[in-house]
N, C-alpha and C positions, 0 to 999 in steps of 0.2 A: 557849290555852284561854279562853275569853267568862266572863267573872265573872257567878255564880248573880244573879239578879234578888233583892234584897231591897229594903223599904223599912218607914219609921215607918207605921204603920198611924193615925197620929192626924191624918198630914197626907195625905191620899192622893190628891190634887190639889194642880195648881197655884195655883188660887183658896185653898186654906186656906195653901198658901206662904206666897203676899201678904199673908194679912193677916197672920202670923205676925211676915212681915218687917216689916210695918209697925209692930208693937210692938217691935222688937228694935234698929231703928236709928233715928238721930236723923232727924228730919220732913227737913232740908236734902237727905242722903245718900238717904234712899228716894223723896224729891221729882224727886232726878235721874234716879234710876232708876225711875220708874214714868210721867212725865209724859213726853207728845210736847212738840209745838210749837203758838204760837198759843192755838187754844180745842180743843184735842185730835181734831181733826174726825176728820184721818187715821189717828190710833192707834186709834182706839174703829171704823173703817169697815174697817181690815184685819182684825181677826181676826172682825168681823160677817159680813162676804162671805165669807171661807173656810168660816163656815158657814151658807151656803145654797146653800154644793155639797151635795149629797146621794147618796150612793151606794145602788146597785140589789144588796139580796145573792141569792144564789142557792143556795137551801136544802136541792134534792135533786138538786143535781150532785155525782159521784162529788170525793171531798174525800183527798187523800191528807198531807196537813199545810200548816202555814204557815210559810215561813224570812223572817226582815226582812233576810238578810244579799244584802249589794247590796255589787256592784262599781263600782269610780269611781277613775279615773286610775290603773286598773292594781292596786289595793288592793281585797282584799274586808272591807269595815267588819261589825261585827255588826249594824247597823242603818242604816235611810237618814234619819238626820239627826246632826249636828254641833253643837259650842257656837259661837256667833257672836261677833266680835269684839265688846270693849263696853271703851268707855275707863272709865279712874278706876275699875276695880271694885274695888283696893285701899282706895279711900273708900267704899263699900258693904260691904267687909266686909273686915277685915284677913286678906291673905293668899290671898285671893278666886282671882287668875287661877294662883294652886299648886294650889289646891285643885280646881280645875275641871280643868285640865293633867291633875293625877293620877286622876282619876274619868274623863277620857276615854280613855285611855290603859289603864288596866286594865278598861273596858267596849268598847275596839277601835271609837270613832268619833273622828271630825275634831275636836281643839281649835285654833279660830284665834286669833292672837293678836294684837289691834291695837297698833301704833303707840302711840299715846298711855293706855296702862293702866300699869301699877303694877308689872308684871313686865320684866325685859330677854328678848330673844330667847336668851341662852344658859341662860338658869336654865330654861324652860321646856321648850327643846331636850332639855336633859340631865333633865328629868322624863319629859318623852315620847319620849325616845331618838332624837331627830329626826323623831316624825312627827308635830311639829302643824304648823298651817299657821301664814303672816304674811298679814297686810292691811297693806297700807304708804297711808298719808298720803303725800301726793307733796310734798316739801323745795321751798322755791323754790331753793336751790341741788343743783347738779348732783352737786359732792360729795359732800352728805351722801347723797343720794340713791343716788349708788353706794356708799358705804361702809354703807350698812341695808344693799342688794341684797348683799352680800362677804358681812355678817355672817349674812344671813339660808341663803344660800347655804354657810357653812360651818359652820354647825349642821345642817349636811343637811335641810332644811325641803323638802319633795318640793313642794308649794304657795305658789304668791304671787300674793295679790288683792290689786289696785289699785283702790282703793276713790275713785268716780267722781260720788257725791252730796252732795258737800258743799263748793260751788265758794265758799258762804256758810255763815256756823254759823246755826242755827236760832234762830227769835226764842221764847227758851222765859222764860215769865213767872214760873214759880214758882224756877228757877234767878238770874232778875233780883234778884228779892225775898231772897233765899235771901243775896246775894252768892258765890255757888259760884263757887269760884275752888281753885286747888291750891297749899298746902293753904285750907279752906273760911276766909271771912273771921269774925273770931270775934265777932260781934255780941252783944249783952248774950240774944239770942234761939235762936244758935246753943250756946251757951254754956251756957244752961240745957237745950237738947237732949243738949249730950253730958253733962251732969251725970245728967241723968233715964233715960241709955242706958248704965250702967256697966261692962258686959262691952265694948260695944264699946270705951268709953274702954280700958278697960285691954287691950283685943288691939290696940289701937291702938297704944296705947305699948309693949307687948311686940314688935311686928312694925316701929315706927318709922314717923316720918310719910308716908305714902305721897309716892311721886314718880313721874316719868314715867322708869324707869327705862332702858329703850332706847334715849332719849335723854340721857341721863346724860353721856355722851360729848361732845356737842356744845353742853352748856345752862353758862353761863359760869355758876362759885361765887358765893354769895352773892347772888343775885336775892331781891325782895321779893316779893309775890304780883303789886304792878304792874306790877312791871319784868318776871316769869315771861309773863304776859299779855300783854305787848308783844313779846317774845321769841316766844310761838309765835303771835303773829299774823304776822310777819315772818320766820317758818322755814319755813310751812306755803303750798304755793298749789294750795288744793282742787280748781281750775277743769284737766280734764283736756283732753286733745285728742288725734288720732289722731300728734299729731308729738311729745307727751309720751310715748304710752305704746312708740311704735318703740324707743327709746335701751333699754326696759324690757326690750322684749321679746328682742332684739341680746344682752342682757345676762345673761339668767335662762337658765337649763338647764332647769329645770324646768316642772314645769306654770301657766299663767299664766291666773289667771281675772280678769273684771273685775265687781265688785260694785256695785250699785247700777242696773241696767238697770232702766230703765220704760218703752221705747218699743221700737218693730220697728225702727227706725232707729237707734238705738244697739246694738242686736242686730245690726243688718246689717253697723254699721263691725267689729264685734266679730268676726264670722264673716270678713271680709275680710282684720282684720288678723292672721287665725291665731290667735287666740287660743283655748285649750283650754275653757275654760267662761265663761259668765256667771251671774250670783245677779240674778234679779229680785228689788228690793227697794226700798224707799223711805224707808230709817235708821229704821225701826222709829215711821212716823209723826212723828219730830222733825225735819224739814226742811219739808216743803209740807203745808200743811194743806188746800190747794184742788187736789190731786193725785189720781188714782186709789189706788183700794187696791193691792195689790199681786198680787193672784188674778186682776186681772181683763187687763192686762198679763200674764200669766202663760200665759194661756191662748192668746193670740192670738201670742203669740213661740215658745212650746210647739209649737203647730201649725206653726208658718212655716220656726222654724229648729231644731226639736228635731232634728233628723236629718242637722245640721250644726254642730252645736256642743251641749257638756254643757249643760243648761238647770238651775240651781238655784233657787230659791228663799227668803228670808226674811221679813220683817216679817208679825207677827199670829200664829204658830203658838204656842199655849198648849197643848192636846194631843195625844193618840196619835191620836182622828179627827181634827184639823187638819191633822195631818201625812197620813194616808192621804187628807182630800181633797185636800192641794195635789199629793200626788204623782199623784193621778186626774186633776186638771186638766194635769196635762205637766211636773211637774217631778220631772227624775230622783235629785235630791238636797233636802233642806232645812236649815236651819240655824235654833236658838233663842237670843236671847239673855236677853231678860228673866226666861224662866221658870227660867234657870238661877242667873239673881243671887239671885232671890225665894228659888230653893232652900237657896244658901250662907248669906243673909243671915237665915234664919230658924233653919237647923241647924246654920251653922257647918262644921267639917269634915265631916261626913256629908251636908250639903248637896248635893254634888253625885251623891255615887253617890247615891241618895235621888231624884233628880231624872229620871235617868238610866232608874232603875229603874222609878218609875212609866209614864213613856214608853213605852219597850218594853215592859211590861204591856197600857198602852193599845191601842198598834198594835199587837198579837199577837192581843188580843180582837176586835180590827176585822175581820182578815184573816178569822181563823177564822170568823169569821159570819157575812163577805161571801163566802165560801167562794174566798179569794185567796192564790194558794200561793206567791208572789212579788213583789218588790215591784214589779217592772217590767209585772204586768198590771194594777194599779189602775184606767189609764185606759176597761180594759174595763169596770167596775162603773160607772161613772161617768152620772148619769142627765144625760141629755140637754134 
């Protein structure tokens, strides 16, 4: 049964989220989560371009209702978008990827779970009963790298995206300044933010200092924040290729997407190498700041390879029309991240269902006015 839409009526947007959140957590923690990379060129130009899609409604065609419930990988979701992976969100909000787990899960869409966040793969498994998904960080050894793929695979995880943009971390300025490190370095400035952010200090301490907990396993006791930093520069080799993700593919049983596609030719290798879907995406504007937005790659992969491979989408969807135009431009699924932290980190555990709720509010008012009775005709309204 689809859990009833409610939400706080004081925040009824994503925009009053933000700033919510922005009062609620220390300037370091919200700095991570709201800032791209560079001078924010690409953050601030993906969700511009998604809207100046425009959609065409059609007001006296015979109208018999609107469902958002969309099939994908053989699951019918109650809507076509998902929480997106997003590291560290235990430092955004104590508790954060439980809290989202469990709001995806009793609202029946996709929670992913990255690699480097705050939660392990079985504690989420066992909230969402094996159906969130994994994005895996590619290990520079081979080991570890099958021993995630074992673990991921026997938490029954039906999904695994191999996450393909980030062969370098992003040069993000206000994270420099910041010294953002896990856990954050405590600077006479950071210091006075968790003093002036009291709830959080203490769900911090009630929930314990966040760590990279699915890697828990492989990260040797006692590291200092340095030593942690040199540790997952030397675990991690972001730089993929079609002779990495084979060994992945041999391995997984599952459905195997790969995230981060910007171009037809990385769409191509993708469709060659079988792979079940790809997510056009560009890390939510924190990688390339001299890149496309991510709608406009969207469109042109959408058209090329939509009819050979699942075409998803994320970076820049803040709401229910963002989402109804990326799905008019060609994309059969989408995924949110930031709008779902802003949620947590504003309301805490209502956060997420809250977040969720308004969404599917949004796009249910979209359909119905564009007179669109499924998700999969969007591309029809779609003005030209």
């Amino acid at each position: 049964m689809s859990k009833a839409i409610k939400y706080n009526s004081n925040y009824p947007s994503i925009d009053n989220l933000r700033t919510k959140a922005k009062k609620r957590i220390p300037a370091f923690a919200f700095e991570y989560l709201d800032g791209g990379c560079n001078e924010d060129t690409n953050l601030r130009k993906n969700t511009r371009e998604i809207r100046d899609v425009e959609l065409i409604p059609q007001y006296l065609t015979k109208h018999s209702g609107s469902s958002m419930k969309t099939t994908l990988f053989g699951h019918e979701y109650d809507a076509p978008f998902g929480i997106s992976p997003v590291g560290l969100q235990g430092l955004m909000w104590p508790n954060a990827p439980e809290i989202l787990a469990k709001a995806a899960f009793e609202h029946n869409i996709p929670f992913c779970l990255s690699t480097v966040t705050t939660s392990s793969i079985e504690r989420i498994a066992e909230i969402t009963e094996g159906k969130s998904w994994f994005q895996l960080y590619h290990p520079a050894e081979n080991s570890m790298r099958d021993d995630i793929i074992k673990r991921a695979a026997a938490a029954e995880m039906p999904v695994l995206v191999i996450l393909s943009d980030v062969p370098t971390f992003g040069y993000r300025p206000r994270d420099i300044r910041n010294g953002l490190a896990m856990p954050p370095k405590m600077t006479f400035k950071n210091m006075v933010e968790v003093v002036k952010h009291p709830n959080w200090a203490l769900r911090t301490l009630y929930h314990g200092q966040p760590s990279f907990k699915t890697l828990t396993p492989y990260t040797p006791k006692g590291l200092s924040m340095s030593q942690l930093g040199k540790f997952m520069d030397v675990t991690f080799s972001g730089r993929l290729n079609e002779e990495k993700i084979k060994p992945i593919s041999d391995m997984w049983k599952g459905k195997l997407v790969l995230k981060g596609v910007a171009n037809e030719m990385d769409a191509e290798k993708a469709v060659k190498l079988g792979l079940d879907g790809i997510i056009v995406s560009n890390h939510g504007g924190r990688q390339l700041d001299a890149g496309e937005s991510t709608i406009k790659p969207l469109v042109r992969i959408a058209e090329k390879y939509g009819d050979q491979i699942k075409v998803m989408m994320d970076s820049g969807i803040r709401s229910g029309p963002d989402i109804a135009c990326s799905m008019a431009s060609g994309a059969a699924f989408t995924f949110l991240g930031r709008a779902f932290m802003y949620g947590v980190a504003a309301l805490g555990n209502q956060g997420g269902d809250h977040t969720i709720s308004i969404l599917k509010t949004q796009l249910q008012q979209v359909m119905e006015q564009i007179c669109c009775e499924t998700t999969g005709e969007f591309p029809t309204f779609l003005k030209k």
